[in-house]
N, C-alpha and C positions, 0 to 999 in steps of 0.2 A: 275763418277757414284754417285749418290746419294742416300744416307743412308735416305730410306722411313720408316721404320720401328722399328731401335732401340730404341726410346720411347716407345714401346710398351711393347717392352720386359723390360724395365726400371720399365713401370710401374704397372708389376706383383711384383717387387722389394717392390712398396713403397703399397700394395694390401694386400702382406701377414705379414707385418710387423705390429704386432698387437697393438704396439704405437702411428699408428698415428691418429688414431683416439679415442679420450676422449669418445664418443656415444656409449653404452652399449647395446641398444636397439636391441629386437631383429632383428624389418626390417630392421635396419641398418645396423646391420651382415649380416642378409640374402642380402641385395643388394652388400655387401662386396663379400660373394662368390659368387653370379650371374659374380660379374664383373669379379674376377679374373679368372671361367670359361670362359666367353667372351674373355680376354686376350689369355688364353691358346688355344682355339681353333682358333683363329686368327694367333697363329704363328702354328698351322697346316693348315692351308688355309681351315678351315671348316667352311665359312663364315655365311651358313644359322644360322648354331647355334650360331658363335657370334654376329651376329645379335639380334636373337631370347633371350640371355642372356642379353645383352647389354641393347635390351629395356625393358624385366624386372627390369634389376637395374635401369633403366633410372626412370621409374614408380613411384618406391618406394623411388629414392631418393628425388623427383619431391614431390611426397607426403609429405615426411618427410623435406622439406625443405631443403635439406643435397646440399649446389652448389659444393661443392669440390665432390661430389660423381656422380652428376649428370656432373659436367662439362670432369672427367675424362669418364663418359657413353658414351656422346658425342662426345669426341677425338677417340673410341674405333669404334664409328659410321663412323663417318670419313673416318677412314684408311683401312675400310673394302670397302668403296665407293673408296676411292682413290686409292687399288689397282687395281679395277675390273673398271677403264676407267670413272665413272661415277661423275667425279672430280669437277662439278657445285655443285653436292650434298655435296660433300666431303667439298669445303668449304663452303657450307650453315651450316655444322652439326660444322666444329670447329669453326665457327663465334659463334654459338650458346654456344659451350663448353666454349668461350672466354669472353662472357657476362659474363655467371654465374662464372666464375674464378677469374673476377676483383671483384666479391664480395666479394670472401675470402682472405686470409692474405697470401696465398700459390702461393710463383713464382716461385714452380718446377714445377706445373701445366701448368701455364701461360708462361714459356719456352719450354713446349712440343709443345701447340697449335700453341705459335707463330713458330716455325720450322716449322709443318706438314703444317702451310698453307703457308712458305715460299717455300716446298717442293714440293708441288703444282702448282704455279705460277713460278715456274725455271724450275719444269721438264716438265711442261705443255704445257712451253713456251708462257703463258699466258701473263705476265708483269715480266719480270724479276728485274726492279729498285724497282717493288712492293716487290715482293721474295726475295731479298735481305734487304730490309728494314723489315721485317720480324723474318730473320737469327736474326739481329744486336740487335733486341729487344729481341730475346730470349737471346742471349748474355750477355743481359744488366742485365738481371731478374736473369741468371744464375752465375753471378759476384755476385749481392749482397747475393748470397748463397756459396759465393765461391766453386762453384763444379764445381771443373775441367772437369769430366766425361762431362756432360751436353755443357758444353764450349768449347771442342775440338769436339764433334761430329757438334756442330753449324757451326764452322769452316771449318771442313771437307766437310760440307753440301753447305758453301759458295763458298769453293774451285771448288767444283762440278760445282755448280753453273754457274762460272766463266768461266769452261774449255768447259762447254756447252753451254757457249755464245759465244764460242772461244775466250777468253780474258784470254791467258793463264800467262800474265805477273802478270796480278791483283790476279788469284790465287793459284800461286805456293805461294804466301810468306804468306797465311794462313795452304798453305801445309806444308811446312818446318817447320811452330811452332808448328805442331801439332806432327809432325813423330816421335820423340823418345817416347814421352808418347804414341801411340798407340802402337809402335812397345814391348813397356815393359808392358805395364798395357789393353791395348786393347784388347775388341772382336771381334772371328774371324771374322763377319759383317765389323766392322771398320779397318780390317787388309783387305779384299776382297775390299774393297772400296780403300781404301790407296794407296795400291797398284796397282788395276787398275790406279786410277787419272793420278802415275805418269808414267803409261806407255802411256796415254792421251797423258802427257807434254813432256815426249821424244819422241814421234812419233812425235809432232808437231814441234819439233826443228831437226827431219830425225834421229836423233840418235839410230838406229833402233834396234842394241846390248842392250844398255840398256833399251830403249821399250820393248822387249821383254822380261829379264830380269824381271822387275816388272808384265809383265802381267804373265808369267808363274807363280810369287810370287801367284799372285792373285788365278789362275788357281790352284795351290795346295790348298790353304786356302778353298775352294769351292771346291773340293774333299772330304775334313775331315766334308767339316757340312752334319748333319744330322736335320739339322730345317726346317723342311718347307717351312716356309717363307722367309728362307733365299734366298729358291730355285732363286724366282725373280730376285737378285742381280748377282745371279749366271749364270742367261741364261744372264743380262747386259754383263756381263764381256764374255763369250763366245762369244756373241756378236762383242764384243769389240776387241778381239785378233785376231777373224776371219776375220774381215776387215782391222787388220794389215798384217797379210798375203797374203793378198790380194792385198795388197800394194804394199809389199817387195817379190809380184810374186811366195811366196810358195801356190801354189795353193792347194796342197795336206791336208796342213794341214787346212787353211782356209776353205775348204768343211767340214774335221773333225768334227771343232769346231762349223761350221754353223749350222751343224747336231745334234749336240748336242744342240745347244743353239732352234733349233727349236721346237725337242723332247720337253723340257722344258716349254717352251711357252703352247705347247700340253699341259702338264701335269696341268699347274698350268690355263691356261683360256682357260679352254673348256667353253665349251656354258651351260650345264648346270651348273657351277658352276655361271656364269656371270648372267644367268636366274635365279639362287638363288636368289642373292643378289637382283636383282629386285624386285623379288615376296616380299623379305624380306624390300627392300626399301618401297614398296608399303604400306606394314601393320605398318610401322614405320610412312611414310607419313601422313597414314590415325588417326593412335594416335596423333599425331602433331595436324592434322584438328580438333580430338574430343576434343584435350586439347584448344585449340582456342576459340572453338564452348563452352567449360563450361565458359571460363574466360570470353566472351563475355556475357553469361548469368547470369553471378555472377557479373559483372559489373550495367547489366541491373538493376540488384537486388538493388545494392549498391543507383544509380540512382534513381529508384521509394521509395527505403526511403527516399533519401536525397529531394524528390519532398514533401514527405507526411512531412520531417521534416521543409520545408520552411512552409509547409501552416500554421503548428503551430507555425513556427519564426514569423510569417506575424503578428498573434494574440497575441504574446507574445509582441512584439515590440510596437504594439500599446499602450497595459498596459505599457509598459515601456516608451513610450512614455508621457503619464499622469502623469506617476512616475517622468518623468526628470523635466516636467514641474513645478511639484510642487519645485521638489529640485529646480531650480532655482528661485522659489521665496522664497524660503528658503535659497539659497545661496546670494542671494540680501543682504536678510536681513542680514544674519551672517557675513556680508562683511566686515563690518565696524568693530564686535566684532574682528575679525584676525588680522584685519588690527593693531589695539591694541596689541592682544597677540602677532604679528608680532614685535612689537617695544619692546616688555617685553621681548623675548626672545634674540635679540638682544644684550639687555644690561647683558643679562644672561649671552652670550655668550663670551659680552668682558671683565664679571668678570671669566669667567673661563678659558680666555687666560691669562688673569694677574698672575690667581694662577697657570698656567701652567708653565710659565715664572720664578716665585715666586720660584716654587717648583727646576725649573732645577736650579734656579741659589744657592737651596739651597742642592743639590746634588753636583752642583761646588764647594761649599763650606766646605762640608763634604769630597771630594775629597783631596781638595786644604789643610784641616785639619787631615787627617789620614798622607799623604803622607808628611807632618810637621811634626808632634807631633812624624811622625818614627824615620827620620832626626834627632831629635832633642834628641830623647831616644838612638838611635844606638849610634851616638859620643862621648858622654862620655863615656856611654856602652867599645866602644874601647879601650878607655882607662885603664877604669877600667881591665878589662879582661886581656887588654894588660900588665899592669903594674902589676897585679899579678904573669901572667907568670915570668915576669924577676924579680920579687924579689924571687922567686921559684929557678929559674935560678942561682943567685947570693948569693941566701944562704939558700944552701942545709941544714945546722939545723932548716929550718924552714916546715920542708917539713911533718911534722905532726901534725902542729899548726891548731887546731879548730878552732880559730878566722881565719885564712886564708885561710881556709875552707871553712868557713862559707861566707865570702868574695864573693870568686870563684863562691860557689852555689847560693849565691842571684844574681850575676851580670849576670849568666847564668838564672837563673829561670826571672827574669826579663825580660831579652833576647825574653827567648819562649814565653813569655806571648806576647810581641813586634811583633813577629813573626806571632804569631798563629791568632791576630786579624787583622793584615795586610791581613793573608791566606786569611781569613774566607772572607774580606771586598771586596777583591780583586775576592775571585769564585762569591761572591754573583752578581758582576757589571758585572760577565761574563768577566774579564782580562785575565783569566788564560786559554793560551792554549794548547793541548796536544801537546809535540815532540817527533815524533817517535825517537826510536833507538835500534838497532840491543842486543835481551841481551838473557841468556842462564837462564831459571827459575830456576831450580836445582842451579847453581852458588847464583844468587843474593838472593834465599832464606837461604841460606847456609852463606852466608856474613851478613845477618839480624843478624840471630840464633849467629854466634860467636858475633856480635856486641853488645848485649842483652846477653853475657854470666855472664857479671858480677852480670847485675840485676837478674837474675837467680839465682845466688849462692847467693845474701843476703836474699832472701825467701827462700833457699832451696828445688830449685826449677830445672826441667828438661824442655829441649825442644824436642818436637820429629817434624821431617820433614816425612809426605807421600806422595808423588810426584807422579802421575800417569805415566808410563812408554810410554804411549800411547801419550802425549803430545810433540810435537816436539822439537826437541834439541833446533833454534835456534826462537823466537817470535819478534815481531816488533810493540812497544809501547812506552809507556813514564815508562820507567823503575823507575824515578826519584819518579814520582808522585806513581806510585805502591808499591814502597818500603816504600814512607811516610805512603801508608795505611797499610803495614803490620806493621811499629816501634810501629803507635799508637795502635792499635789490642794487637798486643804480648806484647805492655809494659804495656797496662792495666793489662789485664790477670795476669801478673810476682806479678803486682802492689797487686793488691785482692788476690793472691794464696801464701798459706804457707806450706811447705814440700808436693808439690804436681806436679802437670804438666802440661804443655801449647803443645801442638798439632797443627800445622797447616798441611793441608790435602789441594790438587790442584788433582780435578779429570776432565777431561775431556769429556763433559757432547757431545758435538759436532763438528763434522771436513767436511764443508763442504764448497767446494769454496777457497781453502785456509784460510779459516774462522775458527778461535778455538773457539768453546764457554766454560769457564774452569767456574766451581765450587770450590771457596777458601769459608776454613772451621778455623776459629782457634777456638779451643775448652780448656776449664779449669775445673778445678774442685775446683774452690775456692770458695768463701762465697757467689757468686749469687747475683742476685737482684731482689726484691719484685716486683711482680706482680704488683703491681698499680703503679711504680716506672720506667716499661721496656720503654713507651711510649717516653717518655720527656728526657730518655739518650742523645739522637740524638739531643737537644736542644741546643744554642748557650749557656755558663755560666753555666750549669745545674751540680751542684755535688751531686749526689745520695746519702743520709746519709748511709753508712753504719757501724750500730751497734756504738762501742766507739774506732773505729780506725782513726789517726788521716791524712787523705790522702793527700798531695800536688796536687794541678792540679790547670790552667785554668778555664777547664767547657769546655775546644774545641776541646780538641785529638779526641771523636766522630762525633762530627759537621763537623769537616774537612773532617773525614772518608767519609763519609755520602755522603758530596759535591763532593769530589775524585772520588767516583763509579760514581756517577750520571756524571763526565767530562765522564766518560767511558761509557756513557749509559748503566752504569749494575743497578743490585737491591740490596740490603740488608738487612738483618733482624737478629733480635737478639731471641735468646729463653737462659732463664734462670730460675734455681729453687733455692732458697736460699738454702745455706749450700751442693750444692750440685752443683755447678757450671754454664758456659756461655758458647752458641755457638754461634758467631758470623759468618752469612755465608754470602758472596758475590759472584757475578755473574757476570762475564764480557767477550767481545768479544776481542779475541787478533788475527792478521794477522799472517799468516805462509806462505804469497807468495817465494816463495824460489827465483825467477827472482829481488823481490827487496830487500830482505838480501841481496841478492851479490852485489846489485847495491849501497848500503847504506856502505858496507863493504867498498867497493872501492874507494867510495867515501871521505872515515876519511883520515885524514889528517894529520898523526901521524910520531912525531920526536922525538924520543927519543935520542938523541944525546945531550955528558953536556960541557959545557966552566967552565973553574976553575972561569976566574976575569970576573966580571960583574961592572959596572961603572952608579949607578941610581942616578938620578934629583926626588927627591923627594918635591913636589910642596904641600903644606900643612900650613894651616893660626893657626891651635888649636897647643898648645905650648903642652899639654900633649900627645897630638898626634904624634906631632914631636919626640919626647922623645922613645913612645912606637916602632915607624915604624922604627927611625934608631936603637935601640937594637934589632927586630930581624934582620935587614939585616946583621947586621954586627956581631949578634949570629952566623950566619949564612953563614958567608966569603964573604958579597957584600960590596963593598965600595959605597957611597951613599955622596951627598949634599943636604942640606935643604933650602931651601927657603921657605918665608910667603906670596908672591905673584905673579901673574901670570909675573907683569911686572919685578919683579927680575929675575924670571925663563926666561925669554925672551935676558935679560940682561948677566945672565949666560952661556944661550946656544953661545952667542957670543963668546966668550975667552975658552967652554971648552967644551971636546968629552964626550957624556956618551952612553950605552947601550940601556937606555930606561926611559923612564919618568912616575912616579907614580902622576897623577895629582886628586888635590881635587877640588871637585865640588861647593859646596857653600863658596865662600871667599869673603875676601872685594875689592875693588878697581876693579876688573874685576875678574868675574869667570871664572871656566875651562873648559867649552865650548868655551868662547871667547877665553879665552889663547892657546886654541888647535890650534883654526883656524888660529890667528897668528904664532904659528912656522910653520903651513904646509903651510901659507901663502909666507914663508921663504925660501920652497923648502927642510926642515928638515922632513927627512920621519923616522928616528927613531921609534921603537914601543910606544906607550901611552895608559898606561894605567891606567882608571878611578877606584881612590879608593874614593868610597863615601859612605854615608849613605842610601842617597836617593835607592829606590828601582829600579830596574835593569828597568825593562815595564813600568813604571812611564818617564824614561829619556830614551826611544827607539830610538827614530825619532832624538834627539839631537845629539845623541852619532854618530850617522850616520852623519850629517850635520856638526857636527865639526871633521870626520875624524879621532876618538878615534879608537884605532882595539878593545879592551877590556875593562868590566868593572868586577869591584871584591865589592861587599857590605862589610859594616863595620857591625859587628865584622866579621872578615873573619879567615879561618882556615890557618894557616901560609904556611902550604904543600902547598896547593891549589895556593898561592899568588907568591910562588919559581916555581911553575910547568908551569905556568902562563907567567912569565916573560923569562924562559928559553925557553918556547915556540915559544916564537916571537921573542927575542931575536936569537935565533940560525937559525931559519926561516930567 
């Protein structure tokens, strides 16, 4: 049996639902309820009036150019023809609703039509390879909307199809994928159909018990409706069980059911209902004609201007004509001038390929000198840093000395200086990219604030954290780069403020999409900055005089800032009043997908698990270096051997076991790239790891290519370099 009509009822669904159309317009509403009148009396079989409503929305959509309003009118036209026999019409009107469908972006539309005229052509017995091809396209339309509803009734419609071609192998197996979900989620329409099919398919296999079985399923389900339009399905199925009785020789009941199914037939196509729809095809026909009859006159129209608009092209053209002729004696002439300016641009062109050239190679140069000049300051830097720690280490009376103090603080202040212009050098060429990672804002704000306690206490100075509650526990950013912009934020603030207070505030501006958009605020109440002064903070070098205080900095802690938001696509801005303090507020978008926290979670690849003896190859050419790397290993309980080059270290791995190899990158004789790729050349898979100067993204591609698992920058924080090696190490 075939489900002619549950699109219909489908689409009173998408009719009242007052989203789906953006058109505010009154005809537009007004043609809105014509239709969904048209619907409703359609599933009362009151077909004059849905008719009669049908082609008033038809009108009005027609008018207002509305195709999705006009194509569903159409489909509405259709199914009133196609239940009342008149099924040439039926699909003249969804050919028509079919046109105007492909104009729109809507292929729950374009999966109704394609059905009802598959519906037609199967149960017409017109072309059934056509009727099927039909189904499959509604199918296709209703996949890319993944709506199941749409997609099982298609199916069912195909099943029918099949068993009324007697082709009941081909579709039983769209019945079987359909049956649980009607049997749970299905209307009773699709429960009445279901069921009959498979009393179709076990009749046709004799199996007469369970024939029956389903058809009586059917036969209750068509007891409980009270829809109208269901009725039709209903005298089917009556139908249908009557001539299985008829079969199986229960004569009695077979008469029953005939009787019934004929009543119905009665009920539902009598002759004046069938001479409605006529009369009503007729006044619909003859609108069809009148709408024809203007487009053809409005064509004519278009025509006799586009006739009066030649005669003036005719006369324009001529003028134009004179007009060209002159230009071409004027283009004669100027021929020769181009031809010239032709060659002068030429040589324009190959002096601004040279400075093109000029310029990149002097960009590689300034590359090729930043990522030197780093190198070159980090490694003593190591040293330095290094060999303070362990006179510190080694003689504890010295642990208040000013001069070693002072030591400390230059070698460090140096450092950030080193650091900060690398940053700065590095966002500007666009190097720096963000890495997600899974982190808890409450936490890593909270680890800022104690980290920043001490600069606090020597201004006398508080921190307050207000964290909006509404912000999700766990976010997915580059935590690394966000905490740099809150250290420089909060440590200016501490910097300018004296017995007073630093406030940062995270509110929650928008949560949509798994999308956070958060508001960060750090707020002070220290000595401000002058109005003509607020512009050029953000500047690369720029130290704001304030008053006769004497301030340590760069000129980049904001510059960076600046550049950090902007990696984040946020904003920022600063408002400040002298003597009266700074708010610095930024604006960024952070992920709260919760499918890829957990997927990012899972992913980490954490051991905390420790070994007492550890046994390192320390590959290292700088003799102060040497010095500083084996005092901490062996501060530290590692035993370690030094060597000054790769080819020693090659030499040593021969006669002796160790854990893991600390390799330096710029040496003499061969560097440690090369010296890598010969011990993995060796079949020594040991961990190695790169401690160099050079910057990490600077040596990417290499590190990979000779087979390093890690690298560590000089100066490095010694925890960081033990956690590091016990990592791959115990790995």
């Amino acid at each position: 049996m075939f489900l002619k009509h549950f699109i219909a009822i489908f689409i009173l669904f998408w009719m009242v639902n007052p989203s789906f159309s953006q058109n505010n317009s009154s005809d537009i509403k007004t043609a809105k309820e014509l239709l969904k009148k048209a619907g409703q009396s359609f599933l009362n079989l009151e077909s004059k009036k849905s008719l009669d409503f049908a082609k008033s929305s038809l009108e009005i959509s027609l008018k207002n150019d509305d195709y999705l309003l006009a194509a569903k009118a159409y489909n509405l036209i259709g199914l009133n023809f196609d239940e009342f026999s008149d099924y040439k019409k039926a699909i003249e009107y969804y050919n028509k609703g079919l046109v105007l469908a492909n104009k729109t972006n809507n292929d729950t539309v374009k999966a109704w039509l394609h059905n009802n005229i598959g519906n037609v052509y199967c149960y017409r017995k017109i072309d059934f390879k056509k009727g099927i091809q039909h189904y499959k396209k509604g199918i296709e339309y209703s996949k890319r909307l993944n709506d199941i509803y749409e997609i099982t009734f298609s199916k069912l419609n195909i099943a029918s199809a099949y068993f009324a071609n007697e082709d009941f192998n081909s579709g039983i197996i769209y019945l079987n994928e359909i049956k649980d979900y009607i049997e749970k989620e299905g209307e009773i329409e699709a429960k009445i159909s279901l069921y009959s099919n498979y009393g179709l398919y076990y009749n046709s296999l004799n199996d007469h018990k369970k024939a029956e079985e389903f058809y009586l399923k059917s036969v209750a389900y068509c007891e409980k409706n009270d829809i109208e339009l269901i009725k039709s399905n209903a005298s089917v199925v009556y139908n249908d069980i009557s001539n299985f009785y008829f079969k199986t020789k229960n004569f009695e009941k077979a008469h029953f059911y005939l009787a019934k199914h004929d009543k119905l037939q009665d009920e539902i196509y009598n002759e004046n209902r069938v001479n409605e729809v006529k009369i009503a095809g007729l006044e619909i026909e003859h609108d069809e004609i009148n709408r024809k009859i203007s487009q053809i006159e409005s064509e004519k129209k278009i025509q006799d201007e586009k006739l009066k608009n030649n005669r003036q092209f005719i006369i324009f053209s001529a003028i134009i004509v004179f007009i060209l002729i002159l230009l071409l004696l004027s283009f004669v002439r100027n021929n020769k001038l181009k031809s010239k300016i032709n060659k002068e641009l030429k040589l324009a062109n190959a002096e601004l390929l040279d400075a093109k050239e000029k310029a990149e190679e002097a960009s590689q140069l300034k590359t090729q000198f930043i990522s030197t000049i780093s190198h070159e300051l980090r490694t003593p830097l190591y040293g330095v840093v290094g060999i303070t720690d362990i006179i510190l280490d080694e003689h504890k009376e010295l642990k208040d000395s000013p001069h070693l103090k002072s030591l400390k603080f230059s070698a460090k202040y140096l450092l950030s200086l080193v650091n900060d212009i690398l940053k700065v050098y590095k966002i500007e060429e666009n190097q720096v990219v963000l890495q997600d990672s899974v982190f808890n804002l409450q936490d890593e704000l909270v680890i800022i604030k104690d980290s920043l306690h001490f600069l606090a206490i020597k201004n006398n100075n508080q921190i307050h954290l207000e964290i909006d509650h509404q912000i999700p526990n766990h976010l997915i950013g580059d935590k690394i780069r966000l905490s740099q912009i809150f250290i420089n934020l909060i440590s200016n603030s501490l910097k300018f403020t004296q017995n007073g207070y630093v406030t940062i505030k995270a509110i929650l501006m928008n949560f949509e999409k798994n999308n956070c958009q958060i508001k960060f605020q750090v707020i002070d109440n220290g000595i401000g900055i002058a109005k003509k002064d607020q512009e050029k903070v953000f500047e690369k070098f720029v130290q704001v005089y304030r008053k006769e205080d004497d301030y340590q900095g760069t000129g980049l802690g904001l510059t960076i800032v600046k550049k950090m938001v902007e990696l984040f696509q946020g904003t920022i801005e600063l408002e400040s009043e002298e003597n009266k303090g700074t708010t610095v507020t930024f604006i960024i978008n952070l992920d709260a997908d919760i499918d890829k926290i957990n997927q990012i979670i899972n992913n980490l690849d954490v051991d905390l698990s420790v070994k007492k003896d550890y046994n390192i190859l320390v590959v290292e050419d700088n003799k102060i270096n040497q010095v500083v790397t084996r005092k901490l290993l062996e501060n530290n309980h590692f035993q370690c051997v030094i060597v000054s080059d790769g080819y020693a270290a090659l030499e040593t791995l021969e006669t002796k076991k160790f854990d893991a190899i600390l390799m330096d990158i710029n040496m003499p004789l061969i560097n440690g790239f090369d010296t890598s790729k010969l011990i993995r050349q060796k079949g020594i898979i040991i961990p190695i790891i790169a401690v160099t100067a050079f910057d990490k993204q600077d040596i990417e591609d290499k590190i990979k290519d000779a087979q390093i698992d890690e690298v560590i920058v000089k100066p490095f924080d010694s925890t960081k370099l033990f956690e590091v090696i016990k990592r791959f190490v115990d790995k």
